[in-house]
C-alpha positions as CSV (number, residue, x, y, z in Angstrom):
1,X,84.0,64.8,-93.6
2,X,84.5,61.3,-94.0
3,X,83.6,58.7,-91.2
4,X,85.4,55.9,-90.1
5,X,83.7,52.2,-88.6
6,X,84.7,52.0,-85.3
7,X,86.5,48.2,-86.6
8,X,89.0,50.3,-88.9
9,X,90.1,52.5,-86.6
10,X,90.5,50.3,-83.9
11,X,92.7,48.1,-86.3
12,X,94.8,51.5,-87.1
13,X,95.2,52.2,-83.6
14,X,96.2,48.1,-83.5
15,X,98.7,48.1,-86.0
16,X,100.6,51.6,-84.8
17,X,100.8,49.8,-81.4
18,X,102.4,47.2,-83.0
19,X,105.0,49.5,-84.3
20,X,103.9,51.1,-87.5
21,X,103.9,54.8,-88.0
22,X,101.5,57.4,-88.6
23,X,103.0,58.4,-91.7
24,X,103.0,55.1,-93.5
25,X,99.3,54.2,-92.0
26,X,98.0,57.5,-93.2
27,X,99.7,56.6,-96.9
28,X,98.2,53.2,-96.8
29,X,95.0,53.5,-96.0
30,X,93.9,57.6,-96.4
31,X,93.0,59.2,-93.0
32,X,95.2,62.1,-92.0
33,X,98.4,61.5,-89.6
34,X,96.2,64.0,-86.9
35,X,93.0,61.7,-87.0
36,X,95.5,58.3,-86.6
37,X,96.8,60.0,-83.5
38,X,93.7,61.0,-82.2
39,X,92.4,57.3,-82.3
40,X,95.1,55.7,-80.0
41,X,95.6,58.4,-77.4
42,X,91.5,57.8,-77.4
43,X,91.6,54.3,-77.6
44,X,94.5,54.8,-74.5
45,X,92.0,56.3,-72.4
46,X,89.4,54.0,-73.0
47,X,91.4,51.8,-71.6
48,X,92.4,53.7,-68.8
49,X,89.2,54.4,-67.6
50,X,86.3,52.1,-66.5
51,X,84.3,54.4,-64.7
52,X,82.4,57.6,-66.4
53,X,80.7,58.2,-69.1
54,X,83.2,56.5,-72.0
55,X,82.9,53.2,-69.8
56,X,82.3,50.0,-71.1
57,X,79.1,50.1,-72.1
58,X,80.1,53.1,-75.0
59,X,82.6,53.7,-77.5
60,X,84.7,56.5,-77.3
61,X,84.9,56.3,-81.1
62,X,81.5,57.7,-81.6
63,X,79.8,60.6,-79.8
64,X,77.4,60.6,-77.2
């Protein structure tokens, strides 16, 4: 299994918000269309919440 920084897939997650779509960012730059949607609806609820354990203070990119 490959691993991702935490910088790339934020920028992923950045440019589909932006309006690209998980087809042509999984083309471009190799992680599967499943793992690109994964990263923004986690990056949505890390936004979302600022209480719990994903809070500020942790990523929700890497695991406890």
């Amino acid at each position: 299994m490959i691993r991702y920084k935490k910088e790339f897939k934020q920028s992923l997650v950045e440019m589909h918000n932006q309006g690209r779509s998980y087809t042509d960012l999984s083309a471009e730059y190799g992680p599967s269309v499943d793992s690109i949607r994964n990263w923004v609806k986690l990056y949505a609820l890390r936004i979302e919440s600022t209480e719990g354990p994903y809070s500020a203070d942790r990523s929700v990119y890497e695991r406890p």
